[in-house]
C-alpha positions in Angstrom: 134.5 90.5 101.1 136.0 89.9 97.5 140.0 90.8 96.9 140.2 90.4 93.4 138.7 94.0 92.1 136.5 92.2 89.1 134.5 90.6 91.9 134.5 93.7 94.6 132.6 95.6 91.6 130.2 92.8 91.0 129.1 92.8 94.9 128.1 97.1 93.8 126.3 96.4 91.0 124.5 93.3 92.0 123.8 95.3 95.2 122.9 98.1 92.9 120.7 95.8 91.0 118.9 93.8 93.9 118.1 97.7 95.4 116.5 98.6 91.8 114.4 95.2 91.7 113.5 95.1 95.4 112.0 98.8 94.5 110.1 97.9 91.6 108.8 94.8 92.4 107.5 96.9 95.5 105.9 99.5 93.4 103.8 96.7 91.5 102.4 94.8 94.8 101.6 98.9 96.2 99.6 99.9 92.4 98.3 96.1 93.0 97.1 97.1 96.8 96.2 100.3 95.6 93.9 98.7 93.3 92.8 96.5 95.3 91.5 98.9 98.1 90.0 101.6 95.8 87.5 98.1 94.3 86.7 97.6 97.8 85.7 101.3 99.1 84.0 101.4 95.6 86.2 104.9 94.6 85.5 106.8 91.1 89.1 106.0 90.1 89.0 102.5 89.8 90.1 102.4 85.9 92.5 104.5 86.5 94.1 102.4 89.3 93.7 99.1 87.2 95.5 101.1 84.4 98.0 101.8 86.4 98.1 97.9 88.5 98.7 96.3 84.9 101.2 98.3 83.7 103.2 98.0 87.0 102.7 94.2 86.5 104.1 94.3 82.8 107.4 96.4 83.7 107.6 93.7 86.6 107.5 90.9 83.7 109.5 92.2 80.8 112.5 92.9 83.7 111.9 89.2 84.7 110.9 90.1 88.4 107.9 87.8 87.9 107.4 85.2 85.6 105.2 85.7 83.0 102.3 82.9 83.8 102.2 85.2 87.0 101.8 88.3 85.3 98.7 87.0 83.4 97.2 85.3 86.4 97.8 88.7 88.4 96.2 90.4 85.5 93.1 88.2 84.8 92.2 88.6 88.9 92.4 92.3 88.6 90.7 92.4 85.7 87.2 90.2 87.0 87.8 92.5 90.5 87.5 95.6 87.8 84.3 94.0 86.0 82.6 92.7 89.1 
């Protein structure tokens, strides 16, 4: 543990921070899985989900979570899963 004060408040908010990303980068691969399922039971909502899959996957980018070649390969799969 820190003694200088400057660095005890950078272990909360990087603790802080790494909570908030572990959430959201856990929301996209759930909306992803979601997804994912729904193409393979062959549900009603499936444009819907993928909606929802891609814009988890953009928040996830523009926050720099994922890189953004990832993004558009995670993308592009959903996508031919959506057309197939």
């Amino acid at each position: 543990m820190p003694n200088i004060e400057s660095a005890i408040k950078r272990v909360r908010t990087s603790e802080a921070a790494n909570a908030k990303n572990s959430s959201q980068l856990s929301a996209m691969r759930t909306a992803v899985k979601k997804f994912e399922q729904a193409v393979e039971a062959g549900a009603e909502n499936v444009a819907e989900l993928h909606k929802e899959a891609i814009k988890a996957i953009d928040m996830a980018e523009s926050k720099g979570l994922i890189h953004k070649n990832k993004a558009g390969r995670d993308k592009s799969r959903l996508s031919k899963k959506l057309a197939k």
